[in-house]
N, C-alpha and C positions, 0 to 999 in steps of 0.2 A: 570541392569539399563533399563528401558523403556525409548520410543520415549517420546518427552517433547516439547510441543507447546507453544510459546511465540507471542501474536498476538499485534504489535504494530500501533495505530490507531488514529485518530484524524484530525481533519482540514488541507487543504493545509495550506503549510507556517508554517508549527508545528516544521521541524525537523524531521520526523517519516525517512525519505529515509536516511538521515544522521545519524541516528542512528541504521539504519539496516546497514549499510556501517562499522559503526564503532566496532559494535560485527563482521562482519564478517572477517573485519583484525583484529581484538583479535583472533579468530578462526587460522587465518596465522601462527600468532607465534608455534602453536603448531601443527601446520602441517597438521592440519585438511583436510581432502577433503572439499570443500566446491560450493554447486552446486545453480546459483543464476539463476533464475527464473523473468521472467517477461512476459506480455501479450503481444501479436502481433499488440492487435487494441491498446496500447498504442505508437504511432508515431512520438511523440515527440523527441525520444533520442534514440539512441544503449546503452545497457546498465543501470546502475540505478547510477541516479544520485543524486546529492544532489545542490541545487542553492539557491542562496543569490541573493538580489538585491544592485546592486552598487548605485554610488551617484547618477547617470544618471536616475534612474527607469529603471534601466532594468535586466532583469534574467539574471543571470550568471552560471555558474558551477564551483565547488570549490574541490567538491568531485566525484569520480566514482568510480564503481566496473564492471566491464563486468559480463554480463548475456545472458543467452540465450531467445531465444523468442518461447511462446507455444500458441496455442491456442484451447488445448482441450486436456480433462485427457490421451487420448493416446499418445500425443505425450510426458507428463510429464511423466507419466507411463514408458516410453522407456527409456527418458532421467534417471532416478533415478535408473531404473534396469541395465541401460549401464554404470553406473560412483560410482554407490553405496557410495555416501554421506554421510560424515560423518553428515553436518550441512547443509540443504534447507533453502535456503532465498529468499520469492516470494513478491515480491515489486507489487505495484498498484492492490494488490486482487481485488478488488473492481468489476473492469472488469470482473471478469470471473464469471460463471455460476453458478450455484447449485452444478457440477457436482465436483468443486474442494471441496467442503466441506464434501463430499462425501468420497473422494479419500483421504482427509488429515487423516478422520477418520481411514478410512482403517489402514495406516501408522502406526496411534496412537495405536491400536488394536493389531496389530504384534506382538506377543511375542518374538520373533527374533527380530529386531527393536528398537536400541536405540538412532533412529535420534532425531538432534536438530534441530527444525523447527519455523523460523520466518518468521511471515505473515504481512505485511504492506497493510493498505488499510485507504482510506477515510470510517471511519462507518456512514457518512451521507451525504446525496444530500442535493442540496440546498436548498429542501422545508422542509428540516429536518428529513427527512425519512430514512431508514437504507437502506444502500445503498449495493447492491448485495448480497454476501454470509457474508459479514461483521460480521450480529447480530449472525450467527448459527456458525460464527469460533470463536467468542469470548467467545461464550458458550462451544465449546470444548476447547479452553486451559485451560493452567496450569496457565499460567501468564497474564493479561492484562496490558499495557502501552496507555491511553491517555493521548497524548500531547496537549499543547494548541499553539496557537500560537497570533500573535496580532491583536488585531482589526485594519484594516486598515483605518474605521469610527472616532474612540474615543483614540485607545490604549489602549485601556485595554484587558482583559485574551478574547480569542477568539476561540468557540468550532464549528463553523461552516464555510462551504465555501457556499459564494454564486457566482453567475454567476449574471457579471455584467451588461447582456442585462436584467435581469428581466425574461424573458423566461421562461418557462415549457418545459424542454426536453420532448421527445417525448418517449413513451414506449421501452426502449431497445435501445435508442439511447447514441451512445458514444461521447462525445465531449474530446477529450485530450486537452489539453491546458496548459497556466501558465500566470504568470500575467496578462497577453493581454484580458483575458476572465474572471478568476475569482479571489477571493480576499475575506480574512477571515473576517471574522464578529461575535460579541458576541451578545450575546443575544438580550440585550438592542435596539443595531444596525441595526439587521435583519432585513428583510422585506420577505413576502413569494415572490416567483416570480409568475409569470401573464400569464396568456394565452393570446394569439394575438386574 
């Protein structure tokens, strides 16, 4: 059996975290090693969480898994060679560089290698652009999963996040956030964001 990449992707507010949570305690039952992965500049949370909003409007946590924090292919590299994994789960891809599409390759390649790998990321920024290593990990899987989630404009089916100041991030600039800042939108909905 060969390593086997499942990249799951789609708008905040989709599900995508909660549903990397939920293969990976399917993974539990059978005893899997399972090694979960997350960014450093994502600051939001320890671990990968899954959040709902209550009746309040506000983010909650409902689900979690503990993960570790990387911020560059050595120190992944370490982690995966020091715990040899049966199944990678790297939550908010999106963040990281070129350098892990690189390195997932590598994995996929190993003939020795029969990891199970799931990658979660936003595949688009807000001006609808593909958003980090996104479009070149979804070209190497096996599997792709977008989810949608709901417009919080119309209600209806919702494939993008936008950020709710309107803004143009800055080249290589990270914003972590969650409701306070962004909020999905369907097509119809959209609006591109604006330079100051």
């Amino acid at each position: 059996m060969s390593a086997y990449l499942k990249v799951i992707t789609g708008p905040m507010f989709s599900g995508k975290s909660e549903e990397l949570i939920r293969l990976m305690r399917r993974h539990t039952y059978a005893r899997k090693r399972i090694i979960a992965i997350k960014p450093k500049t994502d600051t939001r949370q320890n671990g990968i969480r899954s959040r709902q909003i209550n009746e309040a409007g506000e983010s909650i946590t409902f689900a979690e898994f503990p993960a570790l924090e990387v911020s560059d292919r050595a120190e992944l590299s370490a982690i995966v060679t020091e715990h040899i994994p049966d199944v990678l789960a790297i939550d908010e891809c999106h963040f990281f560089g070129p350098w892990i599409t690189e390195y997932i390759h590598s994995l996929l390649v190993d003939p020795k290698n029969n990891l199970i790998i799931y990658i979660v990321g936003l595949d688009q920024e807000s001006h609808c652009k593909t958003f980090g290593p996104m479009g070149d990990l979804m070209a190497l899987a096996d599997e792709v999963v977008k989810m949608k989630a709901i417009c919080f404009n119309c209600g209806q089916e919702a494939n993008v996040t936008i950020d709710k100041s309107g803004t143009v991030r800055g080249e290589g600039e990270i914003r972590p956030g969650d409701i306070e800042i962004y909020e999905a939108r369907c097509r119809t909905c959209w609006r591109p964001p604006q330079n100051d």
